[in-house]
C-alpha positions as CSV (number, residue, x, y, z in Angstrom):
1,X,202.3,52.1,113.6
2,X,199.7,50.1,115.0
3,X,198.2,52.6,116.2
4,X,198.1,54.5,112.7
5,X,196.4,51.3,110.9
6,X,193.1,51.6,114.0
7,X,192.7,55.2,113.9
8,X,192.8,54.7,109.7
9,X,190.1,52.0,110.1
10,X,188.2,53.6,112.6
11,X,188.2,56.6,110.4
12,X,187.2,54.4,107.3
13,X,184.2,52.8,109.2
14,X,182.8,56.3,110.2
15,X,182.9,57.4,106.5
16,X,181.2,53.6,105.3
17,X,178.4,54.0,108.0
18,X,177.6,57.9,107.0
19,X,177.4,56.7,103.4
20,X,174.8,53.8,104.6
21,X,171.4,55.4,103.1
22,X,169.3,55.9,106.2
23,X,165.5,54.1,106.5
24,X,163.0,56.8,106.0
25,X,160.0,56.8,108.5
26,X,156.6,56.4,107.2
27,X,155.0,60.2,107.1
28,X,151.5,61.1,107.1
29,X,151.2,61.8,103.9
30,X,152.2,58.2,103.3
31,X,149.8,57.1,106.4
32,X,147.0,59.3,104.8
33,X,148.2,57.7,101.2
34,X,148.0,54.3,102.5
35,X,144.7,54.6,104.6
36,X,143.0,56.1,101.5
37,X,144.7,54.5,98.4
38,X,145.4,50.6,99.9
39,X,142.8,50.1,102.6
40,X,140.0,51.6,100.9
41,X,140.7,49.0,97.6
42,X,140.6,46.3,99.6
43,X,137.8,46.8,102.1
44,X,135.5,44.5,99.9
45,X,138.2,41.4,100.1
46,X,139.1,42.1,103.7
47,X,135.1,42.1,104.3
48,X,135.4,38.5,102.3
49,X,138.2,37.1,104.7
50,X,137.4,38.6,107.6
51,X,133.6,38.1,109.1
52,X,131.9,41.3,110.2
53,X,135.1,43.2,109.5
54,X,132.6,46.2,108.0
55,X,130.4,45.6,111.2
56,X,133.6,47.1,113.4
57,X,134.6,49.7,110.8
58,X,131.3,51.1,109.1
59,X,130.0,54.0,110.3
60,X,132.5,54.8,112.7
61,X,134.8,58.0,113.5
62,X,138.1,56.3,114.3
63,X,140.9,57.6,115.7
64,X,143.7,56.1,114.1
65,X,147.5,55.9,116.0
66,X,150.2,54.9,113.9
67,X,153.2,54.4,116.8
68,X,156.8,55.5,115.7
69,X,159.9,56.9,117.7
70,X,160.1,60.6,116.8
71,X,156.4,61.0,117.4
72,X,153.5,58.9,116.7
73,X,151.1,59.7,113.4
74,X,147.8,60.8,114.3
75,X,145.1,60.7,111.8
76,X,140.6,61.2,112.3
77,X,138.7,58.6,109.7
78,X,135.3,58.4,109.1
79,X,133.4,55.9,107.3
80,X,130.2,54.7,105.6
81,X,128.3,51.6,106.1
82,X,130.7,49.3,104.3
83,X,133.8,50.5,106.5
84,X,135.2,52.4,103.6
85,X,137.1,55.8,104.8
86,X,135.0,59.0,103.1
87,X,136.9,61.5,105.4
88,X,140.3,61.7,106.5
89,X,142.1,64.3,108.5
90,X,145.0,65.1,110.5
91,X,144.9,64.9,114.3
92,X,142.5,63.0,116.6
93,X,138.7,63.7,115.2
94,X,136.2,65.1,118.0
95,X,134.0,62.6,118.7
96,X,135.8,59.4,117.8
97,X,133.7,55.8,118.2
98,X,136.9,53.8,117.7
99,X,140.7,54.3,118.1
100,X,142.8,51.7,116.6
101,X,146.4,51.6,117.2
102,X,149.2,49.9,114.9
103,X,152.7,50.8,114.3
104,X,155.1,52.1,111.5
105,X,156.2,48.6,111.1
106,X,153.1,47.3,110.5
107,X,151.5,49.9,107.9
108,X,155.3,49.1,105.9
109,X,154.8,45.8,106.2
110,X,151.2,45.7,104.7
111,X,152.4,48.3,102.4
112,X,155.1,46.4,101.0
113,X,153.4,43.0,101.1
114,X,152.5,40.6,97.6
115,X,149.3,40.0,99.7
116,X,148.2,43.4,101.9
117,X,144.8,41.4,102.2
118,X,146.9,38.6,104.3
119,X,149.0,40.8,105.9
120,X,146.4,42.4,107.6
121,X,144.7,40.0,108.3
122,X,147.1,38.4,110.4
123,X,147.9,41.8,112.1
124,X,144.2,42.0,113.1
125,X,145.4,38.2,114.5
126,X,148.2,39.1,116.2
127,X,147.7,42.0,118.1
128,X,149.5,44.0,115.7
129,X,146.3,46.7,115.0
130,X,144.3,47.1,117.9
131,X,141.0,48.7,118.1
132,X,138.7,49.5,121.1
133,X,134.8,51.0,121.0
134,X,135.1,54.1,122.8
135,X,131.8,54.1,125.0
136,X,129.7,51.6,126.3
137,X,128.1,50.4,123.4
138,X,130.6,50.5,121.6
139,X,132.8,48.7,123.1
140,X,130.5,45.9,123.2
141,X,130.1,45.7,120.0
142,X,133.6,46.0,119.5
143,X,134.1,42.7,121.9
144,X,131.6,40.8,120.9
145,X,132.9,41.3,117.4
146,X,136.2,40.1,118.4
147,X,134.7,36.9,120.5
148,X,133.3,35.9,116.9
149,X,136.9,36.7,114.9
150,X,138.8,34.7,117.5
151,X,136.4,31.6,117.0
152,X,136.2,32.0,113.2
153,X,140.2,31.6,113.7
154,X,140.0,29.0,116.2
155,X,137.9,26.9,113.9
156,X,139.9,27.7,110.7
157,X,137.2,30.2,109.1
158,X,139.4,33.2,108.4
């Protein structure tokens, strides 16, 4: 008898958990939607917020990683003067000048957030989007920009 009543709950459990609606995983459509259609609008308040924001992301060919289990989203970006993406294609680009690396996580999160401008923001803060020049001058561009952001934080600017 007992044994009847676990192998009917066990049973009823399996069926509840394949009726749970499984999270879908960002694509790259919805990496290329987001890059072009949420980043791109809010370029001018992240430059705002964020001190030389555009100085790191204008003009560059970036190589953009978006990490997720199953395989990681690769995308090529390049863009103008103001850091706004003009091009964007699938797969690393050629000759990129920056690769910046976030997660599925963190695109959602901005995606889904009342305030994308914050949210990214304190990504950028926290580690959560990385970016790294990709050549020597570059690079220290790249850090010297990134000496400035962390005393802007420090000092409660951004």
């Amino acid at each position: 008898m007992v044994r009847k009543v676990l192998i009917s709950l066990l049973i009823l459990l399996l069926v509840s958990i394949s009726c749970v609606p499984v999270a879908s995983a960002l694509t790259e459509e919805e990496a290329t939607h987001f890059f072009k259609n949420i980043y791109n609008p809010l370029v001018d308040k992240l430059v705002q917020d964020i001190p030389l924001i555009n100085t790191v992301f204008g003009d560059q060919t970036i190589h953009i990683i978006v990490q997720k289990s199953g395989g990681d989203i690769v995308l090529g970006a390049v863009t103008n003067s103001d850091g706004y993406i003009t091009e964007l294609t699938s797969g690393a680009p050629d000759n990129p000048t920056l690769i910046l690396t976030t997660t599925e996580a963190v695109v959602e999160g901005i995606r889904g957030s009342a305030d994308p401008v914050e949210e990214t923001k304190e990504a950028l803060k926290n580690g959560k989007i990385t970016y790294e020049g990709v050549g020597v001058i570059e690079s220290i561009g790249v850090t010297i920009v990134k000496v400035v952001f962390f005393f802007a934080d420090l000092f409660g600017i951004i």
